[in-house]
VOGU-3710 file (C-alpha; in Angstrom, 3 decimals, decimal comma):
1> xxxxxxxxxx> 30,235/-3,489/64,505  30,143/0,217/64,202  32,176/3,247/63,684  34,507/5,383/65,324  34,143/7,011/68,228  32,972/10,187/66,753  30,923/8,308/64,946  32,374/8,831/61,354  31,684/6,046/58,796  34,319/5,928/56,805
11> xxxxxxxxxx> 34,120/3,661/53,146  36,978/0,946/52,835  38,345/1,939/49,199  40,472/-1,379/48,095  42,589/-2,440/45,238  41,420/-6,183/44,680  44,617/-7,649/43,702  43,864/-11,769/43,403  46,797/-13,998/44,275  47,474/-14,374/40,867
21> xxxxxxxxxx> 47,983/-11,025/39,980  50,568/-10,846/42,815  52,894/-12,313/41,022  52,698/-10,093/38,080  53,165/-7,259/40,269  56,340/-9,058/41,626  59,238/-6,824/39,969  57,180/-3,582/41,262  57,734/-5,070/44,876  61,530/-5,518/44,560
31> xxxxxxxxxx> 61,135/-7,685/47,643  65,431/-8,797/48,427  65,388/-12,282/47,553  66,483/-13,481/50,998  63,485/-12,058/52,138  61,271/-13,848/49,579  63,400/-17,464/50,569  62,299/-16,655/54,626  59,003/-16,741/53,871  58,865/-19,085/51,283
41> xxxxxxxxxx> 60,206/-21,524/54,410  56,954/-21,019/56,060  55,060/-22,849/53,687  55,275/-26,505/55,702  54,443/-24,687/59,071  51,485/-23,018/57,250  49,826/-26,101/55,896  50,572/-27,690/59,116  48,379/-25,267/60,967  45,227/-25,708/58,447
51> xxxxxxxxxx> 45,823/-29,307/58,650  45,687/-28,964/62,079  42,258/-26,883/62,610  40,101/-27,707/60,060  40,647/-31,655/59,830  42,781/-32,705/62,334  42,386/-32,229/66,476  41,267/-28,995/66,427  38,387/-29,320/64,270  34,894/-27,756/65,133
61> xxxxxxxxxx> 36,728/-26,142/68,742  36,113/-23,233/67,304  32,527/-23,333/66,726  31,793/-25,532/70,097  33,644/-22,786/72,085  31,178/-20,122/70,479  28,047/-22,191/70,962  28,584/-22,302/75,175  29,361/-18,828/74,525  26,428/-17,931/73,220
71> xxxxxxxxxx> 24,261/-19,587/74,863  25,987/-19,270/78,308  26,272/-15,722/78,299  23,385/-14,198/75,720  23,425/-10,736/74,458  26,166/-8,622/76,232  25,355/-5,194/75,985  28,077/-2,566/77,459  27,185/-1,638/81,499  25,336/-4,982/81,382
81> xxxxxxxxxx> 25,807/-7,942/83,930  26,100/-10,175/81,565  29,306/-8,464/79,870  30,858/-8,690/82,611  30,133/-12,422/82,936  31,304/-13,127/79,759  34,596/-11,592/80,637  35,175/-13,689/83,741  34,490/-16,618/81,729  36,643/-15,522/79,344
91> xxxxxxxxxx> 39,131/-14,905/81,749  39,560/-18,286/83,410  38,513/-20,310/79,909  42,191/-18,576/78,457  44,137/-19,629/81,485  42,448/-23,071/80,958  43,845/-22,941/77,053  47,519/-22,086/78,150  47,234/-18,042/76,999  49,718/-16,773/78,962
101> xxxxxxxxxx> 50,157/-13,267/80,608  45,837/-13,141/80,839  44,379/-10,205/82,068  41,787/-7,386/81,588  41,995/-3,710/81,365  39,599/-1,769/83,173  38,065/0,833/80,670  35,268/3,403/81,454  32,270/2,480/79,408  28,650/4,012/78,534
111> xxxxxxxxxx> 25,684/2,176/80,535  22,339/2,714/78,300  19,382/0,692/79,326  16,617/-0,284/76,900  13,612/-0,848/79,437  9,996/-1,290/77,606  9,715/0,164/74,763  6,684/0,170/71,540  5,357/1,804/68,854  1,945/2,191/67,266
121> xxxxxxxxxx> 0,353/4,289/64,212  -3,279/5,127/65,798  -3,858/7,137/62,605  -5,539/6,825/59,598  -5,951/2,846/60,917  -4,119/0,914/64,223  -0,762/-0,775/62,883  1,791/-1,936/65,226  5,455/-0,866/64,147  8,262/-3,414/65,195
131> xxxxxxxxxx> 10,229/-1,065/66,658  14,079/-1,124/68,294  15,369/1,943/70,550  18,607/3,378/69,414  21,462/3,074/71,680  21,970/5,808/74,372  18,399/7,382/72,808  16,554/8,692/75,546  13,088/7,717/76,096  9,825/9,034/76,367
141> xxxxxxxxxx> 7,828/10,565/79,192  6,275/8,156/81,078  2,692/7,966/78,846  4,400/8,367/75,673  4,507/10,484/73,102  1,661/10,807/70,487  1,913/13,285/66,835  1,474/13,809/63,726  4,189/12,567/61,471  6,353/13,829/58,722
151> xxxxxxxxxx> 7,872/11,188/56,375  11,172/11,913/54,144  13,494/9,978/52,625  16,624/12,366/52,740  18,410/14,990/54,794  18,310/17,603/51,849  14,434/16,027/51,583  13,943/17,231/55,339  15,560/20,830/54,724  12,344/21,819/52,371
161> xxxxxxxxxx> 9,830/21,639/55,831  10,458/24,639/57,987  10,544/24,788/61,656  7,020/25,425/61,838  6,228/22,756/59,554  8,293/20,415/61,879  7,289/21,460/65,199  5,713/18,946/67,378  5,789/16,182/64,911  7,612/12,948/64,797
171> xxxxxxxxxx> 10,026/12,530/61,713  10,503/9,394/59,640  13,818/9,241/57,924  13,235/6,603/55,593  16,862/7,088/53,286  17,133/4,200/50,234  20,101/1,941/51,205  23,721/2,452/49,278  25,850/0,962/52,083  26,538/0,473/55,563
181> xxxxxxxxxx> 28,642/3,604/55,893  26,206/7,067/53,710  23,186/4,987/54,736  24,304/4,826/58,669  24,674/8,418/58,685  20,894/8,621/59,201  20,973/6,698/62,106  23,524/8,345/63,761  22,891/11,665/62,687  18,632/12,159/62,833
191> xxxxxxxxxx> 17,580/13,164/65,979  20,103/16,007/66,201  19,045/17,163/62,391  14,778/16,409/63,625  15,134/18,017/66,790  16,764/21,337/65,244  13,337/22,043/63,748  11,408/21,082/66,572  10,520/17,744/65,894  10,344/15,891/69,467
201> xxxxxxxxxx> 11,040/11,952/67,878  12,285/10,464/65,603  12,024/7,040/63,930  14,676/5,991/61,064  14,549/3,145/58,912  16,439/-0,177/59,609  20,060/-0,130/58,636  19,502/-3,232/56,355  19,638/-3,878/52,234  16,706/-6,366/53,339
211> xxxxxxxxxx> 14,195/-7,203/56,033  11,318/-9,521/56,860  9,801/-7,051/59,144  12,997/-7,090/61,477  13,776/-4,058/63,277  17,956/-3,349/63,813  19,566/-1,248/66,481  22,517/0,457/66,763  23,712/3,555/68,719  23,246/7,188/67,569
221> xxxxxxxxxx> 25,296/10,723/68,780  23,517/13,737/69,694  25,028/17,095/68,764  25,140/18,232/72,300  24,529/21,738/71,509  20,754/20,151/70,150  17,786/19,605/72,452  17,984/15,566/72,983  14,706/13,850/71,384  13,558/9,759/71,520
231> xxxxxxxxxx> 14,702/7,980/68,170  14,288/4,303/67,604  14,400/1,976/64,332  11,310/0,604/62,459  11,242/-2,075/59,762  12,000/-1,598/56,139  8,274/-1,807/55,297  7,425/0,492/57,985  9,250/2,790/56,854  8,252/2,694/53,630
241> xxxxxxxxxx> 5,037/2,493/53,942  4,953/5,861/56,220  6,706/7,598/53,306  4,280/5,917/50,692  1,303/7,242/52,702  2,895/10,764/53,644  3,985/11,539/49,706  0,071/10,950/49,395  -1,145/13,431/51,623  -2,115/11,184/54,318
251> xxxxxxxxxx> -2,079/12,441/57,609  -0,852/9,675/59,747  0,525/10,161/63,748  2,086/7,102/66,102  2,152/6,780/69,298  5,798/6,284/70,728  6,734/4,620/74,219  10,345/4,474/75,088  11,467/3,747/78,758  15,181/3,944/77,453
261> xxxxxxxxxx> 17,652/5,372/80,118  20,990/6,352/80,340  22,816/5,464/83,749  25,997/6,753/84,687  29,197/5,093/82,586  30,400/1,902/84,419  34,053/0,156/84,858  34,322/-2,622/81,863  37,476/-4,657/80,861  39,329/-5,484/78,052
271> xxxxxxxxxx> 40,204/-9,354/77,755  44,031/-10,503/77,279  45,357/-13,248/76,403  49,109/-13,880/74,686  51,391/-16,390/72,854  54,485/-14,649/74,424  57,363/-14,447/72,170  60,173/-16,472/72,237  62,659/-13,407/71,731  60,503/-10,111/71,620
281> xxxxxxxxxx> 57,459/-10,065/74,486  56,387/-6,617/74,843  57,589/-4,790/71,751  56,429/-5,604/67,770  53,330/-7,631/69,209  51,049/-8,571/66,848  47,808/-7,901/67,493  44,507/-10,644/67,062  41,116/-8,915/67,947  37,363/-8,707/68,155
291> xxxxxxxxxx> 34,735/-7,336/70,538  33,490/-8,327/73,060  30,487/-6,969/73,695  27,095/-6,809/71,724  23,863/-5,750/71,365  21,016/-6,251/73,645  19,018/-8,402/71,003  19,880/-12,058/69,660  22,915/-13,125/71,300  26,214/-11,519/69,018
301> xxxxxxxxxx> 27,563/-14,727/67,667  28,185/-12,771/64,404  28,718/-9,644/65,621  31,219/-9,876/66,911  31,864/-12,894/69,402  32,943/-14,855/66,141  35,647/-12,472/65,642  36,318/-13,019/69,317  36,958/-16,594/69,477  38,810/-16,629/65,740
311> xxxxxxxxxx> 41,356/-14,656/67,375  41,370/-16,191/70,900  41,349/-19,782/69,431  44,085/-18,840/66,846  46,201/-18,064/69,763  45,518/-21,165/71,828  45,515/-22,990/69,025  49,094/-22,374/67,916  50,103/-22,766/71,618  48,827/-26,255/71,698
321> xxxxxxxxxx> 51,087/-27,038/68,867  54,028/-25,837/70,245  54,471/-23,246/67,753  56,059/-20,253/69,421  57,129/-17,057/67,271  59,765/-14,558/68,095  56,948/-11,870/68,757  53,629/-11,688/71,179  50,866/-13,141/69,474  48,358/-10,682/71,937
331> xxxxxxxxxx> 44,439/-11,885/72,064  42,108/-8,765/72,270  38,498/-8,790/73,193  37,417/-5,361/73,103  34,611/-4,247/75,587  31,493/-1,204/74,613  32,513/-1,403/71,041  29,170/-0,888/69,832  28,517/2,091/72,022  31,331/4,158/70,664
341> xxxxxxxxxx> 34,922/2,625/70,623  35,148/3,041/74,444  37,161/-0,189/75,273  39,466/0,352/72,525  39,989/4,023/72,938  40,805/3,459/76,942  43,590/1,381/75,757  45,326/3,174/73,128  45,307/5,758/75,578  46,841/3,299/77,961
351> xxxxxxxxxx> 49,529/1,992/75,343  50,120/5,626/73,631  53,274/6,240/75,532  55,565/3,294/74,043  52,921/2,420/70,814  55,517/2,392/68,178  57,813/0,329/70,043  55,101/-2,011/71,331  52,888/-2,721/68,560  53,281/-4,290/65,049
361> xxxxxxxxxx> 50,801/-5,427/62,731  46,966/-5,067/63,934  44,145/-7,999/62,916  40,085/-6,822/63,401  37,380/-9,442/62,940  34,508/-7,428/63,081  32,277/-8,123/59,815  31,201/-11,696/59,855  33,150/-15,150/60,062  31,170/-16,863/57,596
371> xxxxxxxxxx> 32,944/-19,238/54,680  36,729/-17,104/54,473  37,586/-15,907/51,106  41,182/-14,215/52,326  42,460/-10,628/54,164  42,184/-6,947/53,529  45,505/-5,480/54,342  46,285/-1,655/55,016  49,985/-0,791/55,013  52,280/1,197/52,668
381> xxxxxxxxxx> 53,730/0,066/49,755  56,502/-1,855/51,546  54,605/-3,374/54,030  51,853/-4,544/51,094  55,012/-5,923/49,090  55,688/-8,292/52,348  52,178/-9,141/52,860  51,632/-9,906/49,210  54,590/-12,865/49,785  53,033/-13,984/52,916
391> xxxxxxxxxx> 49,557/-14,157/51,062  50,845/-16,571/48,563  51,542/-19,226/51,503  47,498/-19,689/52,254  46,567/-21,868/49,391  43,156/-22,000/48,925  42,352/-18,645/48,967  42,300/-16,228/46,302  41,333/-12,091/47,685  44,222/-10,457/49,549
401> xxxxxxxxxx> 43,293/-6,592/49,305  45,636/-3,992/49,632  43,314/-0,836/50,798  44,878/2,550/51,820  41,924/3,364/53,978  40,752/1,476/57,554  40,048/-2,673/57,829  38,712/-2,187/60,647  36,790/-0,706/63,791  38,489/-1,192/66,701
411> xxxxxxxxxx> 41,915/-0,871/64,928  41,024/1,923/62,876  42,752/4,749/64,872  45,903/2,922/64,487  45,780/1,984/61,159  45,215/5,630/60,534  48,190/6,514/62,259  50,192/4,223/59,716  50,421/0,915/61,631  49,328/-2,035/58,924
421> xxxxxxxxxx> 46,211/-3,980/59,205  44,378/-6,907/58,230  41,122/-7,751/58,574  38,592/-11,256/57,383  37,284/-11,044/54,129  34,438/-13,275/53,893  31,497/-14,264/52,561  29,233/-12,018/54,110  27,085/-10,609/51,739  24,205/-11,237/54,274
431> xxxxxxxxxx> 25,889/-9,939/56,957  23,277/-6,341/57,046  20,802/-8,758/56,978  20,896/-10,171/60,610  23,157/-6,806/61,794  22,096/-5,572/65,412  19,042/-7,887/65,346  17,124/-10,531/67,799  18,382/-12,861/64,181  22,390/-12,840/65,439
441> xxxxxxxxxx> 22,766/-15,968/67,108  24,954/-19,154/66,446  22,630/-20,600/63,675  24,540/-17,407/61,403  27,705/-19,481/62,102  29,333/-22,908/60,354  31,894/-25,105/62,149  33,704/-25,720/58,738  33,948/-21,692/58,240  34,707/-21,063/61,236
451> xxxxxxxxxx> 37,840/-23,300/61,411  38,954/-22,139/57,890  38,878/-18,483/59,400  40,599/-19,340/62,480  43,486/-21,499/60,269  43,663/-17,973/58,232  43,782/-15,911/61,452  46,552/-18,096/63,087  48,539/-18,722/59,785  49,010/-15,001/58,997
461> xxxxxxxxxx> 49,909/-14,009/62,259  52,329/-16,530/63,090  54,285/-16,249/60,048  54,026/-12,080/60,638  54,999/-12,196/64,338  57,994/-15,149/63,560  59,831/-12,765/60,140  63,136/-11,866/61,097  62,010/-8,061/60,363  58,940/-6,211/61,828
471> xxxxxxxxxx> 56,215/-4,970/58,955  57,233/-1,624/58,077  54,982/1,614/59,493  54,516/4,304/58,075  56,914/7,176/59,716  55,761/9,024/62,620  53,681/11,967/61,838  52,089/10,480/58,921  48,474/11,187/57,981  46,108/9,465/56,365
481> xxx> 44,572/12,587/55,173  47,304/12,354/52,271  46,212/9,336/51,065
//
């Protein structure tokens, strides 16, 4: 998971508005009460489809499907042979499903290479720092680099050393973590600010609330108008303990070896797969999606090939039960997701010609699949009136969140531009935990959640893509910047 391409985070703001307070927010909604009896007359459909995947044939497919994955294919970093590989598979394993109309999308993608990389403090005493390059980071001369270090825990910290102070040293950024999003910024945002001053590395602090001496990765941007300068992750407890021994007056200096390389960008694909619609195919599609690629460590069952195979098997799913809407269900796999919103940008640019007309409602899967606790929807008041109805068909579940900001990576640029969206909410508290580390890998996943997410997933959007009316947009030349 990560940010837009520009590499803004940008802070979900929701109104939590349970199930039951839906109701009490019913005469606000005005909702015509034909409208209310249509959806109401989804109700045996939808408890047919969560009968259907988490107790009856379909249970545990889900899960099964993401194991070969997995293990099959391993970590599937953007440029990589094995990304490719997984798309093939991908390919021929939705044909085998009955997805109809399955193709890919070539898209022009970043190819960053890791190589050997390690990092040591040789001063005041040897210590060995777990260590993870940042993606599209470029490495180190060939012996290394080896200085002094400076140690701060914030940008407006780092603006009280001058250049001279900086010069030739490596910088620690060791911020205290207060989210995903103002915590990030570090990562992304370091070796530009470092290298201003002179520094010639840089070495941040985990994006994690906790650690047990786990490095995580993730990619950072370079102002290109800045000398470029090494950066890579440490641990938590690195981290700390560099700006612990630095606020003492300890002079401390690592050495840094990075063989990290940036090739030249690559051809990639995003995967398709449909549910075509019985009496719309290509316009008002509604939109299931996660990404496709990962990291380079552990093997991105969590991030984000559950989100994958929620939406793929949601689709195949309802196909196998012969339940065909009046819209395209479309199955999205996004490729180089993590390396800057290539695969997804490519396509909107491909699709930006007829978007309004083709495109509906937008689902993102792209923060965990653990046990599912209900949706985040974006939309304007009407379409959140209409959601709020469908909401109260998935029993069991008791957060629907109506949010007038993003839900979601991938989708973000469109929700922006006033298309709804719904993402998973979850139970992923733990989700920082194992984020861009060698610990994503199937064990993160459970069958039973799984299937509960993928009932959700398929639920929502069949009852979405069969309503007589499309969910309202907001008008064209809308901004979110009025929010």
């Amino acid at each position: 998971m990560e940010r837009g391409r520009v590499f803004l985070f940008v802070v979900i703001v929701t109104i939590a508005i349970p199930l039951t307070a839906v109701s009490a927010a019913d005469e606000k909604c005005d909702l015509p009460r034909s409208l209310r009896r249509e959806i109401q007359q989804y109700q045996p459909v939808v408890d047919q489809i969560f009968e259907r995947i988490v107790s009856g044939e379909f249970a545990g497919k889900t899960w099964e499907s993401l194991l070969d994955f997995t293990d099959r294919f391993g970590p599937r970093l953007s440029g990589s042979k094995q990304l490719e590989d997984a798309i093939d598979f991908a390919v021929k394993e939705m044909i085998n499903d009955g997805l109809e109309n399955v193709h890919t999308e070539d898209a022009l993608v970043p190819h960053w290479e890791r190589g050997r990389e390690w990092a040591q403090l040789v001063e005041p005493f040897r210590k060995n720092l777990p260590m993870l390059g940042l993606g599209r980071a470029v490495g180190t001369p060939p012996e290394g680099i080896m200085a002094e270090i400076i140690a701060v825990e914030s940008f407006d910290e780092f603006e009280s050393f001058s250049a001279e102070e900086v010069q030739g040293k490596i910088v620690v950024f060791a911020p205290a973590w207060v989210g995903y999003g103002p915590t990030g910024r570090y990562r992304y945002e370091s070796a530009s600010v470092a290298a201003k001053k002179g520094a010639i590395g840089v070495l941040v602090r985990s994006m994690t609330p906790f650690s047990i001496g786990t490095p995580h990765t993730g990619t950072l941007r370079y102002d290109p108008n800045v000398r470029r300068i090494p950066a890579a992750a440490i641990t938590v407890e690195d981290a700390m303990l560099l700006l612990r021994k630095f606020r003492r007056g300890d002079r401390m200096v690592v050495h840094l070896k990075m063989d990290a390389v940036n090739l030249e960008p690559t051809i990639s694909r995003n995967t398709i797969g449909e549910l075509q619609g019985s009496t719309f195919q290509n316009t008002s599609v509604v939109v299931v999606s996660g990404h496709m690629d990962s990291w380079d460590v552990g093997t991105g069952a969590s991030d984000d090939a559950g989100g994958v195979f929620v939406s793929w098997k949601a689709v195949a799913f309802l196909k196998a039960m012969g339940l065909r809407p009046k819209r395209t269900i479309r199955a999205i796999a996004w490729t180089a997701e993590e390396q800057g919103l290539e695969g997804v940008s490519v396509y909107e640019r491909q699709h930006a010609a007829d978007e309004r007309e083709e495109f509906n409602v937008f689902f993102e899967s792209d923060s965990g699949t653990y046990e599912p606790t209900g949706l985040d929807f974006s939309g304007n008041p009407e379409a959140r009136c209409i959601f709020a109805e469908i909401a109260k068909l998935m029993r069991g579940f008791s957060e629907f969140t109506y949010t007038n900001g993003t839900v979601g990576s991938d989708i973000g640029n469109w929700v922006g531009r006033g298309f709804p969206g719904v993402s998973l909410r979850n139970k992923n508290e733990n989700y920082f935990w194992y984020h861009h580390t060698e610990g994503d890998t199937i064990e993160l996943e459970d069958p039973e959640a799984l299937d509960k997410s993928t009932a959700l997933w398929a639920a929502t959007a069949y009852v979405i893509a069969d309503l007589s009316i499309d969910i309202p947009k907001e008008p064209v030349g809308y901004s979110p910047n009025a929010l």
